[in-house]
SEDRENMI-396365 format. One record per residue (C-alpha): residue number from 0; residue in one letter; x, y negated, z negated. Coordinates in steps of 0.5 Angstrom, whole numbers, plus 2048, in hexadecimal, padded with zeros to 3 digits. Layout:
BEGIN
+-----+------+------+-------+-----+
! seq ! type ! east ! north !  up !
+-----+------+------+-------+-----+
! NUM !    A !    X !     Y !   Z !
...
+-----+------+------+-------+-----+
***
This chain:
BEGIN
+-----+------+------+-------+-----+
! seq ! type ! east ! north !  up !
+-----+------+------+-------+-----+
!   0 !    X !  786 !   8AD ! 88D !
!   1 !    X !  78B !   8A8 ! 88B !
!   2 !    X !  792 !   8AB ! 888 !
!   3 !    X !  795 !   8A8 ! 882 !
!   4 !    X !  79C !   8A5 ! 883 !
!   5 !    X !  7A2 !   8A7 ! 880 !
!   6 !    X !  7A3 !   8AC ! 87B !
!   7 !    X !  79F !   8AD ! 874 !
!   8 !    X !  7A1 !   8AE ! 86E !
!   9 !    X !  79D !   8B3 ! 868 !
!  10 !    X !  79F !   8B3 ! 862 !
!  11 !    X !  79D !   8B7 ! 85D !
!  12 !    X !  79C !   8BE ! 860 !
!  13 !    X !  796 !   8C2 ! 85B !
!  14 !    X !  791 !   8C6 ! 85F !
!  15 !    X !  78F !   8C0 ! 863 !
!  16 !    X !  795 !   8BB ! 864 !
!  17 !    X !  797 !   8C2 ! 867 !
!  18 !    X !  791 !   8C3 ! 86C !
!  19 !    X !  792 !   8BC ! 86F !
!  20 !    X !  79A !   8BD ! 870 !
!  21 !    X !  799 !   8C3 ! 873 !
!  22 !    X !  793 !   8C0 ! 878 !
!  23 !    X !  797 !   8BA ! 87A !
!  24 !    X !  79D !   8BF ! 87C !
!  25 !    X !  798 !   8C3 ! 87F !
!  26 !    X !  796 !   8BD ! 884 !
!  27 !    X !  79D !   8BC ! 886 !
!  28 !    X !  79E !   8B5 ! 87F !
!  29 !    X !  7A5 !   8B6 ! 87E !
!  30 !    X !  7A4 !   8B6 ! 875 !
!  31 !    X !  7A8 !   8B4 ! 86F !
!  32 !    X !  7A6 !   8B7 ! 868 !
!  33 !    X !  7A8 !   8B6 ! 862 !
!  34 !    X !  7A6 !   8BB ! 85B !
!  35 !    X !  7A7 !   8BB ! 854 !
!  36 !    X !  7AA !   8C1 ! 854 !
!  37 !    X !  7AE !   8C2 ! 85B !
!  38 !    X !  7AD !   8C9 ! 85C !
!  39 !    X !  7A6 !   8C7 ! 85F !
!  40 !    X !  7A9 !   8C4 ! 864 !
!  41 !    X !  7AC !   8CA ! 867 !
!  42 !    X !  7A7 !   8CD ! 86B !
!  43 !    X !  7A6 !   8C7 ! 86E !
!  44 !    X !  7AC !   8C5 ! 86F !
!  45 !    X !  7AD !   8CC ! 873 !
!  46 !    X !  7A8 !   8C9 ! 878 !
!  47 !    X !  7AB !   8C3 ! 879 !
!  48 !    X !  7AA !   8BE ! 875 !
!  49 !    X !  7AF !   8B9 ! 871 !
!  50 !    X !  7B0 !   8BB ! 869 !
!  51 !    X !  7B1 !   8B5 ! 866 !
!  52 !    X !  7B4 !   8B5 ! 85F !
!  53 !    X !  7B1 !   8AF ! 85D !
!  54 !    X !  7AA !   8AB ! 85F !
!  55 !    X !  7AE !   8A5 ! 861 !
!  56 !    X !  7B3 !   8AA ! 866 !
!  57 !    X !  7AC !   8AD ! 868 !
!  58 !    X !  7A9 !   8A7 ! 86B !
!  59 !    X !  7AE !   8A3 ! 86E !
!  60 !    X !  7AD !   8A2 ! 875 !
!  61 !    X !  7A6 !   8A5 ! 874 !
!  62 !    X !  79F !   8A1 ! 877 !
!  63 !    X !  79B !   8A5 ! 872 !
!  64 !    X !  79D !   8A7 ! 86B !
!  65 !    X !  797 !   8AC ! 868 !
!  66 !    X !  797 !   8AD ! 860 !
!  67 !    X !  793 !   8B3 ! 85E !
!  68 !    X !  796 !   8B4 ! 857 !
!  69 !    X !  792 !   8B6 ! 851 !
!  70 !    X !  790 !   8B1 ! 84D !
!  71 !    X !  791 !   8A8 ! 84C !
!  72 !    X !  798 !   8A9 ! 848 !
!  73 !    X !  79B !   8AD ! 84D !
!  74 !    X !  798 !   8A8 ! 853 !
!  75 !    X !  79C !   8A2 ! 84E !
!  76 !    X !  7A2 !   8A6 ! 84E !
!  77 !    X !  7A1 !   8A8 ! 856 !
!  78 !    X !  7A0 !   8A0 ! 858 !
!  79 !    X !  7A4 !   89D ! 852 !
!  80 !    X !  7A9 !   8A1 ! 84F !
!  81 !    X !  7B1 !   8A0 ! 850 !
!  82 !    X !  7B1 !   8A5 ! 857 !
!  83 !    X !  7A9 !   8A2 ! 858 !
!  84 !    X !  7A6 !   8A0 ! 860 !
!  85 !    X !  7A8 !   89A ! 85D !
!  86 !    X !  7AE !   89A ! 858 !
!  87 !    X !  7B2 !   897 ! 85F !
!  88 !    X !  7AC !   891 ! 85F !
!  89 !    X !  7A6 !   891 ! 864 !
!  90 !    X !  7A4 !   897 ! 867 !
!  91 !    X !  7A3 !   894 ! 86F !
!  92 !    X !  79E !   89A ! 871 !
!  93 !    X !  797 !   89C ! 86F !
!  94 !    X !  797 !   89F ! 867 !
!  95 !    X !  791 !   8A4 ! 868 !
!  96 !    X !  78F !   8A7 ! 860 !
!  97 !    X !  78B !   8AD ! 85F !
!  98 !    X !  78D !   8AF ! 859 !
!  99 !    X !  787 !   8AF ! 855 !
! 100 !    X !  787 !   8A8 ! 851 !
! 101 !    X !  784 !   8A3 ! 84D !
! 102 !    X !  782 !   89F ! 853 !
! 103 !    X !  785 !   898 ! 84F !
! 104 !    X !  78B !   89D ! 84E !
! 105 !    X !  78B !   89D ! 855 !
! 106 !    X !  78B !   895 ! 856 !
! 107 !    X !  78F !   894 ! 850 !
! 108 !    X !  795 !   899 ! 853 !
! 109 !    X !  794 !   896 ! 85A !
! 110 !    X !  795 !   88F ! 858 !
! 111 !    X !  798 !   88B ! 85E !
! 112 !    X !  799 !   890 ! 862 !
! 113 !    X !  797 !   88E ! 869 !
! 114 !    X !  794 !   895 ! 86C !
! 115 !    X !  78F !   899 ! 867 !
! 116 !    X !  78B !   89E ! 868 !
! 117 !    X !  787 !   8A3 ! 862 !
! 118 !    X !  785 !   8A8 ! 865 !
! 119 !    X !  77F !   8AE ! 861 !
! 120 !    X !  781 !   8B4 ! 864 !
! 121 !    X !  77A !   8B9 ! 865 !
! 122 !    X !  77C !   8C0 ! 867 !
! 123 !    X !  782 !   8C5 ! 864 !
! 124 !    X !  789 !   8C8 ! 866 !
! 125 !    X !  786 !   8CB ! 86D !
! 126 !    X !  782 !   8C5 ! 86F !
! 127 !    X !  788 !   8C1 ! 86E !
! 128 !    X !  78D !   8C6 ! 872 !
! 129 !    X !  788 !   8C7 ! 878 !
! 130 !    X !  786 !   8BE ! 879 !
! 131 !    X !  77F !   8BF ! 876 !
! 132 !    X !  77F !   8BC ! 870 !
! 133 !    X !  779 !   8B6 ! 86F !
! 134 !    X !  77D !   8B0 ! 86D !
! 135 !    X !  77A !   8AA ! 869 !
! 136 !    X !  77E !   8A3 ! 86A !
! 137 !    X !  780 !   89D ! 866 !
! 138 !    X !  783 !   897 ! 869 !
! 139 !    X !  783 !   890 ! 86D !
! 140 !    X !  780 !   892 ! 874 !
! 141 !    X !  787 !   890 ! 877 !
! 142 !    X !  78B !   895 ! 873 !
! 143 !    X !  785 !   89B ! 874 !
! 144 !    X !  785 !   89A ! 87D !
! 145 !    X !  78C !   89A ! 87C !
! 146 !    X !  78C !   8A0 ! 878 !
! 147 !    X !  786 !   8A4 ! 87B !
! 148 !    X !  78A !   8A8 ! 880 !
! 149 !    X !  78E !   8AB ! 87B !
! 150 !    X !  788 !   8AD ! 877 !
! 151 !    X !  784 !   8AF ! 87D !
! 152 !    X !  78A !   8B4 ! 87C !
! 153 !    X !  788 !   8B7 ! 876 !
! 154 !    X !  781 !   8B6 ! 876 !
! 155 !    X !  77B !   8B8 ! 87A !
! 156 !    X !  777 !   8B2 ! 877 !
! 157 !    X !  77B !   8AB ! 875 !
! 158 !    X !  775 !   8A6 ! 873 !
! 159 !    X !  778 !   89F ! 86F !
! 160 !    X !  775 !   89E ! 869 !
! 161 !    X !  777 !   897 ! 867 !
! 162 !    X !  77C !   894 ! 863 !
! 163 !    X !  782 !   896 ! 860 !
! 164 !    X !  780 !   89B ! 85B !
! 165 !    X !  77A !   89E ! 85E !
! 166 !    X !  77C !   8A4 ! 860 !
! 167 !    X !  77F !   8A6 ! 859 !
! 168 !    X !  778 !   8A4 ! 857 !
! 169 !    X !  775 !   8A8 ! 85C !
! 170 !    X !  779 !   8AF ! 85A !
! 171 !    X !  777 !   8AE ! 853 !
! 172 !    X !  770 !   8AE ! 855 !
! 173 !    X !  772 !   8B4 ! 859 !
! 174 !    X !  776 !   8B8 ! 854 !
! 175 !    X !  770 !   8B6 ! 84F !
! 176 !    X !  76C !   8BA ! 852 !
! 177 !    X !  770 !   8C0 ! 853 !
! 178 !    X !  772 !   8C0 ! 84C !
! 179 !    X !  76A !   8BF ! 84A !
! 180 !    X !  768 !   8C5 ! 84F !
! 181 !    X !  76E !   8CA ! 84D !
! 182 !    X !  76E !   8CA ! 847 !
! 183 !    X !  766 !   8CA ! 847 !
! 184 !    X !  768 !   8D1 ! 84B !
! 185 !    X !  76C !   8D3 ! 845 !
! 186 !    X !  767 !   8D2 ! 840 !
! 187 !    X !  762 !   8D7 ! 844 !
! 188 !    X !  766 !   8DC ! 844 !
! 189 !    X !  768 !   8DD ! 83C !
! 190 !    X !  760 !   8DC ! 83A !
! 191 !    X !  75F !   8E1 ! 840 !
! 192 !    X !  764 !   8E5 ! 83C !
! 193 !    X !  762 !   8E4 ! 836 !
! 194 !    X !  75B !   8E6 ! 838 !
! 195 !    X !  75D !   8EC ! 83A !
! 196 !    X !  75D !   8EB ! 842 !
! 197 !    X !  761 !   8EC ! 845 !
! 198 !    X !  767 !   8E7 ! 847 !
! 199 !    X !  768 !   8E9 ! 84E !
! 200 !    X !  760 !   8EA ! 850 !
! 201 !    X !  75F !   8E4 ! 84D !
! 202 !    X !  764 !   8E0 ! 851 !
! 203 !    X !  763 !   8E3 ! 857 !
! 204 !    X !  75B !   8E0 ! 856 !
! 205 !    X !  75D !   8DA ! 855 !
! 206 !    X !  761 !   8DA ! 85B !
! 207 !    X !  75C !   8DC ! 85F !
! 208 !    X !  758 !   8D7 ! 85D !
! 209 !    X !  755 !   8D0 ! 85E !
! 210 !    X !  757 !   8CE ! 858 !
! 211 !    X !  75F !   8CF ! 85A !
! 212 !    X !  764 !   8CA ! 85D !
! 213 !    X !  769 !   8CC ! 862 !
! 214 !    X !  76F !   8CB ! 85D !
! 215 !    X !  76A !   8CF ! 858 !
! 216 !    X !  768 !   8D5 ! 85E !
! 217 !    X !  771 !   8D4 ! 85E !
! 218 !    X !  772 !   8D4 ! 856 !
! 219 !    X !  76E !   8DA ! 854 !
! 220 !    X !  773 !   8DF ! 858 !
! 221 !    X !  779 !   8DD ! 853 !
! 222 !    X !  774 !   8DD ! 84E !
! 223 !    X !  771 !   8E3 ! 84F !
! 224 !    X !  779 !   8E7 ! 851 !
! 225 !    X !  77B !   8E2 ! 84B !
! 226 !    X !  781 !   8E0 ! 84E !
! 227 !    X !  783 !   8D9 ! 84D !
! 228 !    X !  78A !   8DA ! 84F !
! 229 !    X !  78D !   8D6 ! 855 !
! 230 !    X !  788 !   8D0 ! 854 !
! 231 !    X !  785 !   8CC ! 85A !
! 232 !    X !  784 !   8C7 ! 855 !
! 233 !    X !  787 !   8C7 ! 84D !
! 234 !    X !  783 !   8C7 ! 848 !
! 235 !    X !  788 !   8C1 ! 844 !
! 236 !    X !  786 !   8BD ! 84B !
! 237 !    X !  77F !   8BD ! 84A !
! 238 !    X !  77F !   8BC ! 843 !
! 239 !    X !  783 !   8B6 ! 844 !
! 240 !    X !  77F !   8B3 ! 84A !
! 241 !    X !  779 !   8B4 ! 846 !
! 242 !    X !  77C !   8B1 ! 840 !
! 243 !    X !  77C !   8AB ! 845 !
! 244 !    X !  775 !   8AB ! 847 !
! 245 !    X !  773 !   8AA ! 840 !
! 246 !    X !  779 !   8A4 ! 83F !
! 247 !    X !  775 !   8A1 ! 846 !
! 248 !    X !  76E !   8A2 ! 843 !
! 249 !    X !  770 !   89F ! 83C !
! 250 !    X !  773 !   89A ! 83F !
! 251 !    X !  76D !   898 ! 843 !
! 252 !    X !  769 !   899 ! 83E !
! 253 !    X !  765 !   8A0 ! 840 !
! 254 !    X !  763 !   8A6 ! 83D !
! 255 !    X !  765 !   8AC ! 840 !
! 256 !    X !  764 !   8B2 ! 83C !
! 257 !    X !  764 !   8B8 ! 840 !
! 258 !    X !  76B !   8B5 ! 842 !
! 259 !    X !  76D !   8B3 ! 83C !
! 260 !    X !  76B !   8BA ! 839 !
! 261 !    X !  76F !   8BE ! 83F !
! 262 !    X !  775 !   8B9 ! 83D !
! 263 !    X !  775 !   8BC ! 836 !
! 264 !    X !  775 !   8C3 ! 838 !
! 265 !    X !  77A !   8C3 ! 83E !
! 266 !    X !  77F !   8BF ! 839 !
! 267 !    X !  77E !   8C5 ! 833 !
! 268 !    X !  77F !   8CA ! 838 !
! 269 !    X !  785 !   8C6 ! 839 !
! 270 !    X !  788 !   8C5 ! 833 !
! 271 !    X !  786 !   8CE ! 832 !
! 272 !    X !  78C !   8CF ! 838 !
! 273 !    X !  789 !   8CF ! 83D !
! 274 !    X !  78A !   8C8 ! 842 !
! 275 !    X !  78E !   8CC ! 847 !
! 276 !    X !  789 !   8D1 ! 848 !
! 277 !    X !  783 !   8CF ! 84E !
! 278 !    X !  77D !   8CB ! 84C !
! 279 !    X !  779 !   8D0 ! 84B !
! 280 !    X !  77D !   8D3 ! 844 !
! 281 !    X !  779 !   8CD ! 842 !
! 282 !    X !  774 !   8D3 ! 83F !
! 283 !    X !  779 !   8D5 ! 83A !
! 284 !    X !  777 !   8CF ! 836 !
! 285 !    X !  771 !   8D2 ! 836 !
! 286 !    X !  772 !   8D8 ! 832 !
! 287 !    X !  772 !   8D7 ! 82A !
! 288 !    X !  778 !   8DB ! 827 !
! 289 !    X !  776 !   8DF ! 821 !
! 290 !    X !  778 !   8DB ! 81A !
! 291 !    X !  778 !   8D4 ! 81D !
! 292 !    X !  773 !   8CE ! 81F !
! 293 !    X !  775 !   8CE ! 827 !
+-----+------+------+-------+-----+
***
């Protein structure tokens, strides 16, 4: 396998940004990091890498800069923000974007920059800190084989879907159909409940069967402990990408109604507090709270 040249930056250290850093250390990349909150980059820092103060002190001297930040807003303030990749002007390496975005956010943030890359990544916190992750890419082809050696780096699967935007597209679809299955999970488990069967019986049922998912078989665990702490994915985050998948579909003139429905539960279950709690505390929305109409 070909290596990357020269160092990497991550920016952007939640559950994944974190995952990747620690890969590439591993795989002997020297790695510059830069965090909102800072003190996420101390563990990091410990086990070689640079701690940048801003993203534009991360990336100087970088091949390779890999924004994996929550949402469009902080991916505009990452790019273009007075301490941005690009504050100090054109950014010479390649710009790789997996943080989940509206795919013309992407190109949009991108504007002239030479080396673009969006990236949807497919696999959690493990996947990324062992190289296993399934990696779906957009981009010009030249930019894509310049850059396939550091993802092949990160993934156990690298497949070019098209142009710029692509990726973006494909990890929506994705996450829509995660947050279809989960909270479908969720919804059998609180009639189960209601029935008067027994939750943990009746999850472990469906796991066991054919009508289940992996990410079901694996979601149906903290379901039934009811432990929603420590997130392998935020409830805020789906609910926003599936928000994005129902803006793509508006868009495009489409109907999606399980998508759009699943948008509105994982949205209600967030303004209820529960954003920073895993996905599948989606099946709080669930529940009618005595006195009101939810």
């Amino acid at each position: 396998m070909t290596r990357p040249s020269g160092s990497v930056a991550v920016l952007g250290l939640g559950t994944m940004g974190t995952g990747l850093a620690t890969r590439l250390l591993d795989q002997g990349i020297q790695v510059r990091v830069w965090n909102r909150t800072a003190e996420r980059t101390g563990p990091l820092a410990k086990a070689g890498a640079f701690a940048a103060a801003h993203p534009a002190d991360a990336v100087e001297g970088t091949s390779a800069a890999i924004c994996t930040v929550a949402d469009g807003e902080a991916l505009a303030a990452v790019l273009r923000g007075p301490d941005g990749v690009l504050a100090r002007g054109p950014y010479p390496g390649a710009l790789v974007c997996a943080s989940t975005v509206a795919p013309e956010e992407v190109v949009r943030l991108a504007g002239q920059v030479p080396a673009v890359l969006d990236v949807g990544m497919l696999g959690n916190r493990e996947h990324a800190r062992s190289g296993e992750l399934r990696l779906f890419v957009g981009g010009e082809e030249r930019v894509f084989a310049s850059g396939r050696p550091l993802l092949e780096l990160l993934g156990k699967e690298v497949v070019h879907l098209g142009e710029l935007g692509s990726g973006m597209r494909m990890k929506l679809l994705l996450n829509m159909l995660m947050g279809i299955e989960v909270q479908a999970l969720a919804e059998a488990a609180e009639l189960a409940a209601a029935a008067g069967l027994d939750r943990q019986l009746v999850l472990g049922t469906i796991a066991g069967s054919g009508f289940a998912s992996p990410v079901m078989v694996f979601k149906s665990k903290r379901l039934a402990a009811g432990r929603f702490d420590k997130p392998d994915f935020r409830l805020r985050l789906m609910a926003k990408d599936l928000q994005l998948v129902a803006d793509q579909a508006a868009a495009a003139g489409l109907r999606l109604p399980l998508a759009e429905a699943a948008a509105r539960t994982h949205v209600r279950a967030t303004e209820q507090g529960f954003g920073e709690e895993d996905c599948v505390a989606v099946t709080h929305a669930l529940t009618r709270k005595p006195g009101t109409d939810r």
